[in-house]
C-alpha positions in Angstrom: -57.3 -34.4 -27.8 -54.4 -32.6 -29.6 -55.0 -29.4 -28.0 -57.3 -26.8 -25.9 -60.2 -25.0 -27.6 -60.1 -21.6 -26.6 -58.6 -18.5 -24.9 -54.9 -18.9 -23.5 -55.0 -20.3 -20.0 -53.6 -17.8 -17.2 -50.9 -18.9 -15.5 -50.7 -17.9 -11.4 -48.6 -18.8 -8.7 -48.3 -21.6 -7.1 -47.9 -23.7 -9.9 -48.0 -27.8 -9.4 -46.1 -30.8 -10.6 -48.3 -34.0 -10.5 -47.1 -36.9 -9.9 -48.3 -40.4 -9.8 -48.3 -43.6 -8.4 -50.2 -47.0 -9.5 -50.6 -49.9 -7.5 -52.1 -53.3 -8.1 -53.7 -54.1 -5.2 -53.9 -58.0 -3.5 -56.8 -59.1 -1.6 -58.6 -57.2 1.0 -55.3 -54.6 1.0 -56.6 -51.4 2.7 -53.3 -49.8 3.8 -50.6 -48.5 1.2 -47.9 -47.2 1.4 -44.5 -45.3 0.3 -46.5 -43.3 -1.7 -45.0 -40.3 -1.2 -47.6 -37.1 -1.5 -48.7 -33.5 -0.2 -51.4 -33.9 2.0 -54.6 -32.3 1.2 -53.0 -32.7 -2.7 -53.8 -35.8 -3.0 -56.0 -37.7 -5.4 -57.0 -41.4 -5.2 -58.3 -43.6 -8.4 -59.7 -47.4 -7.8 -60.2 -48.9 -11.3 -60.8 -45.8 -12.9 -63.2 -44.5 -10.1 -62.2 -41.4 -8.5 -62.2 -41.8 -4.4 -63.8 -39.5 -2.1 -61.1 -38.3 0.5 -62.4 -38.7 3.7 -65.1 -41.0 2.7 -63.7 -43.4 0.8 -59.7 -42.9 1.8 -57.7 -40.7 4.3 -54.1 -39.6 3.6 -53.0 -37.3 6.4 -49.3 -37.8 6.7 -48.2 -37.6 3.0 -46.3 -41.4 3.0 -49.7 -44.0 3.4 -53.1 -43.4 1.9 -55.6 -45.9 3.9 -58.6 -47.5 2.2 -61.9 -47.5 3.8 -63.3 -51.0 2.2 -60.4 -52.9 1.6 -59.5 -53.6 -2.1 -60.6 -56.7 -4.4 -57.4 -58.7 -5.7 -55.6 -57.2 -8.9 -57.9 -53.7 -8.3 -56.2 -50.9 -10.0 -55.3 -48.4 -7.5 -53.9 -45.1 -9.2 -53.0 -42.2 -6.4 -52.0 -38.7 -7.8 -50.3 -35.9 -6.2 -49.7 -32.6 -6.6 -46.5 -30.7 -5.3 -46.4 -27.1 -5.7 -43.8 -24.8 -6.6 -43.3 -21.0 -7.1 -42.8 -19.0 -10.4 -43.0 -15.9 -9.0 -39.0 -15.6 -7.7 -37.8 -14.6 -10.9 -35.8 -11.6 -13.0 -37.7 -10.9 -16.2 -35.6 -10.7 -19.0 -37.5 -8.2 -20.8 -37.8 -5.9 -17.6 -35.1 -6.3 -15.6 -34.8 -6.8 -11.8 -32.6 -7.9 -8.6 -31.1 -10.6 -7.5 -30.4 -10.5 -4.0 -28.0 -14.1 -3.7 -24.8 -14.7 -5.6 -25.0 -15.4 -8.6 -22.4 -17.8 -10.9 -22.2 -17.8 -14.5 -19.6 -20.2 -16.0 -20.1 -18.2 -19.4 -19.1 -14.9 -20.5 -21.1 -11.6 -19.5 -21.5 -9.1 -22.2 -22.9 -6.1 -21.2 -24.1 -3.1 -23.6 -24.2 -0.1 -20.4 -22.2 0.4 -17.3 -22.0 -2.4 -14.3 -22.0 -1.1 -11.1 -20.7 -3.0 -7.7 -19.4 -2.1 -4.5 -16.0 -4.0 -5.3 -14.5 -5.5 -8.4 -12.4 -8.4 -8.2 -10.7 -10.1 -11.4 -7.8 -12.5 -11.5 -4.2 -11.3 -12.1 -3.5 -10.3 -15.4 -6.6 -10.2 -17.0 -6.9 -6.4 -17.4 -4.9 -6.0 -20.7 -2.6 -3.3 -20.5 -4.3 -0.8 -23.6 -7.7 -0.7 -21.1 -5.6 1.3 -18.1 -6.6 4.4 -19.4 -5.7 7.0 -17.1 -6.6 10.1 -19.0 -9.7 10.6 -17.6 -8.2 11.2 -14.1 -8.0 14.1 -12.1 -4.2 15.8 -12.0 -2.6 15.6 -9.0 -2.6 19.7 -8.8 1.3 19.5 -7.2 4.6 19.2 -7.2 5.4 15.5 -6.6 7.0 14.6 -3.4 8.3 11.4 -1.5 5.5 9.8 -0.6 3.4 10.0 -3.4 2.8 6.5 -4.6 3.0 4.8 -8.3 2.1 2.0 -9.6 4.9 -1.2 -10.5 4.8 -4.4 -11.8 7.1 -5.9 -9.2 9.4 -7.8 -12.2 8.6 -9.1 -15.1 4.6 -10.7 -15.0 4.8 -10.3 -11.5 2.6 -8.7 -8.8 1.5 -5.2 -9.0 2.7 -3.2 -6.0 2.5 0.3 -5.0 6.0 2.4 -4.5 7.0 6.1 -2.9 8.9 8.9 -5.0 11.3 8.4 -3.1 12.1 4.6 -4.0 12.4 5.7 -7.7 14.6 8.3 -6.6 17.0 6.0 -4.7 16.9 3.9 -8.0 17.6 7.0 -10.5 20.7 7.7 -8.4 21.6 4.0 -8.7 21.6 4.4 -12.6 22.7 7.9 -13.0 26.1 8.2 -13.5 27.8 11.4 -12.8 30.4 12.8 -14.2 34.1 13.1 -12.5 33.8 16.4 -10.2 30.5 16.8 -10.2 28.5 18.0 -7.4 26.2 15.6 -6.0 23.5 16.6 -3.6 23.2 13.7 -0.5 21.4 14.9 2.6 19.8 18.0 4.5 19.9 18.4 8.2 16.6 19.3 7.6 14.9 22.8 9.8 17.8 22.3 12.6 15.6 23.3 16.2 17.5 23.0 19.7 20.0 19.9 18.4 23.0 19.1 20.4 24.6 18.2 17.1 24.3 17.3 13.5 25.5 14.5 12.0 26.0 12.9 8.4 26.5 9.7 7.3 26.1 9.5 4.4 29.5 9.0 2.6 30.0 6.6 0.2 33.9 6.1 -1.2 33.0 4.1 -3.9 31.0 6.8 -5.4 32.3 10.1 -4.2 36.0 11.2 -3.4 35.4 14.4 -1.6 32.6 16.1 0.1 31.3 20.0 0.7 28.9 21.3 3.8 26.9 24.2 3.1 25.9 26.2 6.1 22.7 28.3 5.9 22.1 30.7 8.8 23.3 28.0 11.6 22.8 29.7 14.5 24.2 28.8 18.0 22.1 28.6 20.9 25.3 30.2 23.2 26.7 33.6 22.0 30.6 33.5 20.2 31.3 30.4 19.8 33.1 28.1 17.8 31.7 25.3 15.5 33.8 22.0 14.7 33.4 19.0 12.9 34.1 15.5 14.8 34.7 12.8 12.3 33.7 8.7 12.7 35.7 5.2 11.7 32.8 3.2 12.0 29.8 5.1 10.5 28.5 7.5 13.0 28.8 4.5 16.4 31.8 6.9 17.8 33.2 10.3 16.8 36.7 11.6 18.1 36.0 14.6 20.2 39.6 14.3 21.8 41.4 17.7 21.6 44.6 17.3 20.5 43.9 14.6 17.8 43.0 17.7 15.1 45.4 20.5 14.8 44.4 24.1 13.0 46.9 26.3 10.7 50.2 27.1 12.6 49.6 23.5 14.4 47.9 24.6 17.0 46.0 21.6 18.6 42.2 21.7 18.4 39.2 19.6 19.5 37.9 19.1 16.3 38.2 19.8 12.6 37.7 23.8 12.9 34.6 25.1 10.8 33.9 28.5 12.0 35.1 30.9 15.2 33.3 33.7 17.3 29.5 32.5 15.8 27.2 35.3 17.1 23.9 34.7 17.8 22.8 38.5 19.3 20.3 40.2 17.8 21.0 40.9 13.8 23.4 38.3 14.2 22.2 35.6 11.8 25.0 33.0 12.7 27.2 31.1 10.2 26.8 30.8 6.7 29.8 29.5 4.1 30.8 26.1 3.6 33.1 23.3 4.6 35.1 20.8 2.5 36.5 17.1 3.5 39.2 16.3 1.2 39.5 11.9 0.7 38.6 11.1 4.0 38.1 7.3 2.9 41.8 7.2 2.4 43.2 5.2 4.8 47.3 6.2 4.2 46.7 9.5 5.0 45.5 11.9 7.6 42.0 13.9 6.6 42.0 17.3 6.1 39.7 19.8 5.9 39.0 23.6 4.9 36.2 26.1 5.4 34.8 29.5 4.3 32.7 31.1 5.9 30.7 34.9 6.3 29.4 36.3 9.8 27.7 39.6 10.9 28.8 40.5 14.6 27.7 43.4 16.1 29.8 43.5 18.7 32.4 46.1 19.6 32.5 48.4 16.3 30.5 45.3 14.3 31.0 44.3 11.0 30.6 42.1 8.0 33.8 39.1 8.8 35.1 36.5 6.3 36.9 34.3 7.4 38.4 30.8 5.9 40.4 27.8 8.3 42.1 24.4 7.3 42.7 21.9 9.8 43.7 18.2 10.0 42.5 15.3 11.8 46.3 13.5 13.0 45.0 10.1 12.1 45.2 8.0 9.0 41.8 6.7 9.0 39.0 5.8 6.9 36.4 8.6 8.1 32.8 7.4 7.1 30.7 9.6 9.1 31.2 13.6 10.7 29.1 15.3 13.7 29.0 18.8 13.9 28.4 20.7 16.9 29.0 24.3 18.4 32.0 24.4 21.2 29.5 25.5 24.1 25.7 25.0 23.6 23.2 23.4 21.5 22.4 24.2 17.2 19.4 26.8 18.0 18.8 26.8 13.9 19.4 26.5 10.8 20.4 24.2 7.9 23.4 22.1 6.8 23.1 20.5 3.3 25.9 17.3 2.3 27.1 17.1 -1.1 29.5 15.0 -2.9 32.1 14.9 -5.2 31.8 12.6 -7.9 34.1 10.0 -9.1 32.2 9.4 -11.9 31.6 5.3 -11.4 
């Protein structure tokens, strides 16, 4: 027949694949075997005659099938199985639905609405550059500071990394040149709080050919004292605290490069504020010198507003790379000191 007459069949799970085996049996042959079969799915054909299982055969261990009467020479024994299988582990493609393995597609995946994952992983470079659109981000709502992090392509086509404000403001100094006598901002002490001293090394002679100290409100932890500046050979490892190797104006011998006298920390007395200039301390042919000016409020005796300015000289001719500073009795109760340089303009 070419076809069924009728209504369409309905189609239900399980479903079965047949499959057949035909044997040409010899004489008397009751037992065969390597058939291969599902038991209890298992039909058995002699010469056209369909077999009664049970009766006529048994096949209980789906490999043999066991005649009861055994077979005439040349009989045609046909044996049928049927294996099932499932159709109902599927995703309609007209509904939708879930797969819940992976899933590998060795094509392309075009996709008309939004895909949504946990994670997204795609290889390097395969997000072209016009598609990181970041304008639909939120702002950052802030001044940017150090460690605020950018994106960069770590050289040309290479990995992308993340990077601090601060690293591209390490770089922009390394491309910004300048010019001769200009004032270059280097370092803070930072909120000073208790510190036996504070030190700065942060000179650079290729860059820079002078530098300025700008005291706000340093404040010493012992009443009227004095504040010097001890300067280093080997950047910061040792600093000459030897009095008599400095001398002030009228060379009188000092411990240290003099920055400020009688520093008052009383009440209303808000310490030392001015500033304080090395003059080519990388030049090795010459001694360093030094020169300060300074304000300070001292209530004591009749009180006052006192400004007051000192040079001094450190008797060595030395490359100086490094200075501590540090209050002749006592610790730095406060304040701030800010490093600045004078450009060369390389």
């Amino acid at each position: 027949m070419a076809g069924y007459i009728g209504g369409k069949v309905a189609v239900s799970a399980p479903q079965q694949i047949e499959t057949k085996h035909t044997v040409t049996a010899t004489a008397s042959q009751t037992s065969i075997t390597n058939v291969g079969y599902t038991v209890g799915a298992v039909h058995v054909y002699q010469n056209g005659i369909r077999l009664v299982d049970g009766t006529d055969y048994t096949a209980t261990n789906g490999s043999t099938v066991t005649l009861e009467t055994g077979a005439t020479e040349n009989d045609q024994i046909v044996i049928v199985s049927h294996g099932s299988f499932e159709t109902a582990d599927t995703v309609s493609k007209a509904s939708g639905g879930t797969f819940s393995g992976n899933v590998t597609v060795s094509g392309n995946i075009t996709a008309t609405g939004s895909v949504t994952g946990n994670s997204l992983v795609v290889p390097d470079g395969s997000i072209p550059l016009v598609d990181l659109d970041i304008d639909g981000g939120t702002d950052i709502g802030a001044a940017l500071v150090d460690a605020d992090l950018m994106v960069v392509d770590d050289g040309a086509g290479g990995t992308n990394r993340k990077a601090t404000m601060s690293r591209l403001a390490t770089y922009m100094n390394t491309k910004i040149s300048p010019g001769v006598g200009s004032l270059v901002y280097l370092a803070s002490s930072g909120a000073i709080s208790n510190a036996a001293n504070v030190s700065f090394t942060q000179f650079d002679a290729s860059k820079y050919d002078h530098y300025k100290f700008y005291f706000q409100h340093v404040i010493p932890a012992t009443d009227n004292t004095f504040m010097y500046g001890y300067v280093s050979t080997d950047g910061g490892s040792n600093y000459d605290t030897t009095n008599g190797n400095y001398h002030k104006q009228n060379t009188t011998a000092a411990p240290g490069l003099e920055v400020a006298e009688s520093v008052g920390s009383d009440s209303n007395e808000y310490g030392l504020c001015g500033y304080f200039e090395l003059f080519a301390p990388h030049n090795s042919s010459s001694y360093t010198m030094s020169s300060s000016g300074n304000i300070t409020y001292q209530t004591r005796s009749s009180g006052g507003v006192y400004q007051l300015s000192y040079t001094s000289i450190h008797l060595s001719a030395a490359d100086v790379d490094a200075i501590q500073f540090a209050f002749s009795s006592g610790n730095v109760e406060s304040g701030e000191i800010v490093m600045y340089g004078i450009a060369n303009g390389t």
